[in-house]
C-alpha positions in Angstrom: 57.8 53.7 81.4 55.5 50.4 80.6 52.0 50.6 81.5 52.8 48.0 84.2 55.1 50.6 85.8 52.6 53.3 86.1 49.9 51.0 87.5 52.7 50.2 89.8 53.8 53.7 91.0 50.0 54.5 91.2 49.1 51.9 93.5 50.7 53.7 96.5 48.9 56.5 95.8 45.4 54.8 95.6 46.3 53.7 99.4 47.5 56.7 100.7 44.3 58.2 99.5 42.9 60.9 101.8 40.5 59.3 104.4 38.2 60.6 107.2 39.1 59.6 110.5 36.6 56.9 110.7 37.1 55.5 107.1 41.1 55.1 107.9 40.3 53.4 111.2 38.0 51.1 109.6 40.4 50.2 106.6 43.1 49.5 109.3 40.7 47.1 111.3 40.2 45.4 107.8 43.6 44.9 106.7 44.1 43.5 110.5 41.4 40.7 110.1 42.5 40.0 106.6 46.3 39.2 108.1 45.1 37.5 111.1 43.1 35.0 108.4 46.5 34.1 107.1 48.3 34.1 110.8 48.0 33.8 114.3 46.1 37.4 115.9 49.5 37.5 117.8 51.6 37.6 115.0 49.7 40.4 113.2 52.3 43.4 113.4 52.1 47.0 113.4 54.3 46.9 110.6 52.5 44.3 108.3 49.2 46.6 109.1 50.7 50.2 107.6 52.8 48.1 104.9 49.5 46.6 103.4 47.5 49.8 104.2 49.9 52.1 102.5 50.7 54.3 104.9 53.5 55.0 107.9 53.8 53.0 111.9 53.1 56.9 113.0 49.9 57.1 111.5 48.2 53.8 112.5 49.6 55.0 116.2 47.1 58.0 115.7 44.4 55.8 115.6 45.5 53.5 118.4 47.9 53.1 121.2 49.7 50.6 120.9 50.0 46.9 119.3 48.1 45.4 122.2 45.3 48.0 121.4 45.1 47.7 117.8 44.6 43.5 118.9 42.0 44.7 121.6 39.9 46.2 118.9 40.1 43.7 116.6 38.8 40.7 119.1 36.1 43.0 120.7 34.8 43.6 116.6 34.9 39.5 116.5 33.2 39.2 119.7 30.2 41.8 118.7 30.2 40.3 115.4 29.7 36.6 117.2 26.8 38.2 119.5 25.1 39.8 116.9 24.9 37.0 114.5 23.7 34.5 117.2 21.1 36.8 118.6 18.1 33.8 119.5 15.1 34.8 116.8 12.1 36.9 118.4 10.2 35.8 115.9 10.0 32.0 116.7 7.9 31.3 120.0 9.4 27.8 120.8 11.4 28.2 123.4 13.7 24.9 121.8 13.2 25.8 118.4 14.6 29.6 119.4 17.6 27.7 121.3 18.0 25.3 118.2 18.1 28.6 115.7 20.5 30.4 118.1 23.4 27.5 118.0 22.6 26.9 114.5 24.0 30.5 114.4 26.3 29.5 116.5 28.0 26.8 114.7 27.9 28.3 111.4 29.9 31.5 112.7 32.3 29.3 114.3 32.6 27.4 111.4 33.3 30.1 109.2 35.3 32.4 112.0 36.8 29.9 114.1 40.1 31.9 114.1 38.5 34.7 115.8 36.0 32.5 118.0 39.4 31.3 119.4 41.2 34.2 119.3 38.1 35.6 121.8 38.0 32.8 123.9 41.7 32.8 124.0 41.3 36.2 126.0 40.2 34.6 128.6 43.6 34.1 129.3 45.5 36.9 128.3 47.4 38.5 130.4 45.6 42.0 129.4 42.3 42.5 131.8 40.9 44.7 128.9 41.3 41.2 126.6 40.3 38.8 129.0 36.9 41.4 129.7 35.7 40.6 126.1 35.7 36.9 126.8 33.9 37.6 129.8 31.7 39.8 128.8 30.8 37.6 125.7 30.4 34.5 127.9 27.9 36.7 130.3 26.0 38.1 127.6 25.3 34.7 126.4 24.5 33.3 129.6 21.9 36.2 130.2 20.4 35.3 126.8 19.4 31.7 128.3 18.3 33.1 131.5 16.0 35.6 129.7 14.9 32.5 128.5 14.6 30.5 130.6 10.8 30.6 132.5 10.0 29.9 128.9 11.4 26.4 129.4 9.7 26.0 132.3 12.7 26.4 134.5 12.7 29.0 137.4 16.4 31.1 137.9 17.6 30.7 140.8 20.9 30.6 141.9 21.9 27.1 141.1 20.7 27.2 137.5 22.3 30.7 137.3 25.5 28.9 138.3 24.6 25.5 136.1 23.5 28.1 132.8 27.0 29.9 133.1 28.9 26.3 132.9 27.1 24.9 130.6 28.4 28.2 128.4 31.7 27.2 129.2 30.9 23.6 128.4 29.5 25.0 124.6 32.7 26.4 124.1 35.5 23.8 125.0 33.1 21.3 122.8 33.2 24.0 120.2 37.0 24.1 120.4 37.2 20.2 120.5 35.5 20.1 117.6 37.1 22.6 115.1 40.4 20.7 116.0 38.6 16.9 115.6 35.1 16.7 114.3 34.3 13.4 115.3 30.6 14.2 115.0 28.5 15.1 112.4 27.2 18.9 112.7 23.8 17.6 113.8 25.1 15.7 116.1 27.0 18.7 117.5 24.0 20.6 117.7 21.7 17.8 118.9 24.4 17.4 122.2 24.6 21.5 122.7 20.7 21.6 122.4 20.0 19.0 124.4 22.4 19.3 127.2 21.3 22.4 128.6 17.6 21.6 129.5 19.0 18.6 131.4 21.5 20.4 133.0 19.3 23.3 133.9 16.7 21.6 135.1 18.9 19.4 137.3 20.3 22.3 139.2 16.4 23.2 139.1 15.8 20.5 141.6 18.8 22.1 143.6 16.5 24.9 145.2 
């Protein structure tokens, strides 16, 4: 037997090394982000999963229900990940200059994740009310960020800018879309149009009482 055949009947065993409950569910998750890089989040199969991770269908069942669930987890890791990394800096008093550091973040995680920004958004209309939860919880969680946020601007919650806040997070995330697919402007631009749209809006819905 060559050296290359050893290596070869060893590698299986490397996988199927023995894993605590949490390290296997975390190595699955991985090898599930790493296929949806190279397809659609649809397409990722049970199969590919346990083929790439080494181990049997059965076993990646253990850890969740079904193909629908094993999808679930993925895009609610993606939408945490999103949320975390866009979190507006404490640290920076400017109400603007805090909104022009959070869609920096923003943009650069889109920019380098745009698969699974549109694989969250996409939940939105999913069939599955646990999928299409993510999206909306995503979308509320950013839309309470710029109400929490928004006396700082000088701009009193009410209703109407409630209302005008949560489209305007809508509106950041069709541009976002637009833009992956057709980047017609620069990334300054983009974030000059996202920063600056929302004071105008906001404060027109202000005026709404």
């Amino acid at each position: 037997m060559t050296v290359t055949d050893r290596n070869a009947d060893a590698a299986p065993q490397a996988r199927r090394k023995r894993m605590s409950p949490q390290q296997r569910r975390r190595q699955l998750l991985d090898l599930g982000e790493e296929l949806a890089t190279e397809q659609p989040l649809e397409s990722v199969s049970i199969e590919a999963v346990a083929e790439r991770a080494g181990v049997s269908r059965a076993l990646i069942f253990h850890y969740f229900e079904s193909k629908q669930d094993f999808h679930l987890a993925l895009v609610q890791e993606w939408a945490q990940e999103m949320q975390a990394r866009t979190e507006p800096p404490e640290d920076v008093d400017d109400p603007l200059q805090r909104l022009t550091a959070s869609l920096t973040a923003y943009i650069d995680y889109v920019v380098g994740n745009s698969d699974q920004f549109v694989a969250v958004l996409r939940g939105s209309l999913s069939i599955d009310p646990a999928m299409r939860n993510v999206a909306e919880s995503t979308r509320a969680e950013m839309t309470r960020r710029i109400l929490h946020h928004a006396p700082a601007l000088g701009i009193e919650v009410t209703p109407a800018v409630e209302m005008a806040v949560r489209g305007w997070t809508a509106f950041v995330e069709d541009v976002m879309i637009r833009w992956i697919g057709d980047r017609k402007l620069t990334r300054d631009e983009l974030l000059a149009l996202l920063v600056g749209s929302l004071p105008a809006l906001a404060g027109a819905a202000a005026l709404v009482g």
